[in-house]
N, C-alpha and C positions, 0 to 999 in steps of 0.2 A: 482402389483402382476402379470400382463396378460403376461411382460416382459420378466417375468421368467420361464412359461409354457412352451416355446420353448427349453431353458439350461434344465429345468429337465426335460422334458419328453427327448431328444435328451442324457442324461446322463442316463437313462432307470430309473430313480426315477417315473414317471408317462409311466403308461402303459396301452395297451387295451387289454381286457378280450382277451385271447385268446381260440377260441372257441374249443368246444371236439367233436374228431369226432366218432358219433356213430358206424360205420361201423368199423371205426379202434379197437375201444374198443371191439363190438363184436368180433372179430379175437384175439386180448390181452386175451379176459379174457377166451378166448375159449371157447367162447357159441358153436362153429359147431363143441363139441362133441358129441354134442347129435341136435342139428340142421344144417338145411342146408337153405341156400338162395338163391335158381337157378336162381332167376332174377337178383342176382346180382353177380352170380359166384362162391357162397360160397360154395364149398363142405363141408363133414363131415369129419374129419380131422381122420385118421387113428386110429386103434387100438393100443397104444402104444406094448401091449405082445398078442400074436396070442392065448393065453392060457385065456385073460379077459374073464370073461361071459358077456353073451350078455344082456341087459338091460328087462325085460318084455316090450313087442310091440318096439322090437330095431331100426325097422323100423325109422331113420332120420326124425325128422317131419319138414317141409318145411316150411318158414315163409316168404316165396316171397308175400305174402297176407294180411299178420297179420294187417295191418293196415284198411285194410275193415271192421272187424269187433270188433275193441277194439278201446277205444282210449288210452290217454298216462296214464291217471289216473290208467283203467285197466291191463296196461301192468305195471306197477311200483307196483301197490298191490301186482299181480302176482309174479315178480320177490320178491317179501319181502315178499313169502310167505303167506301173510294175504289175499288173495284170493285163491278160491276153483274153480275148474270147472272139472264139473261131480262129484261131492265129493274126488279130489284131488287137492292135489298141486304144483308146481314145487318142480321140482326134488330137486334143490340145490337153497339156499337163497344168491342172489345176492351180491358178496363181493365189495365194492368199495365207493366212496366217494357220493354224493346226486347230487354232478352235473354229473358226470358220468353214476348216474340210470337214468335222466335226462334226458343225450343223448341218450343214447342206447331206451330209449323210445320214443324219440319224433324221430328217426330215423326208430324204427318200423313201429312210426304210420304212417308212410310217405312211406311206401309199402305196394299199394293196385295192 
């Protein structure tokens, strides 16, 4: 059988996890419309219509840091809504698959 590991994996029948990348995801799923990530470049991505209203406290909240004080457990509740802080919760409940909350968190947590 070890023989043949070579033929299929080389015919793409076996393959390696290919990994997600959280930074990209944040940009896809357009988290910087309403956040920004200065240490890593990320602006807040325009106002589609000059006529939107502005969000209560529309102020861009920065997440250059977020991993100093959550870890991935709290940042994934967070995104799924099923966390509060200060008696609210995110805005909008994270659309995507569980390895991609995943990334985007364990990619959080890894900016301090």
């Amino acid at each position: 059988m070890l023989h043949l590991f070579p033929l299929l994996w080389g015919l793409g029948f076996i393959t390696h996890p290919v990994a997600v990348d959280g930074k990209a995801l944040f940009t896809d799923k357009k988290c910087n419309k309403c956040h920004t990530i200065e240490s890593q470049g990320i602006a807040v991505l325009p106002k589609a219509n000059a006529d939107e209203e502005e969000d209560e406290g529309s102020e861009p909240k920065d997440l250059s840091h977020v991993g100093s004080d959550h870890d991935v457990a709290q940042i994934k509740q967070w995104l799924q809504r099923t966390l509060e802080k200060d008696g609210k919760k995110h805005k909008k409940k994270f659309v995507g698959s569980d390895e991609e909350l995943d990334a985007i968190a364990q990619w959080l947590v890894s900016l301090k």
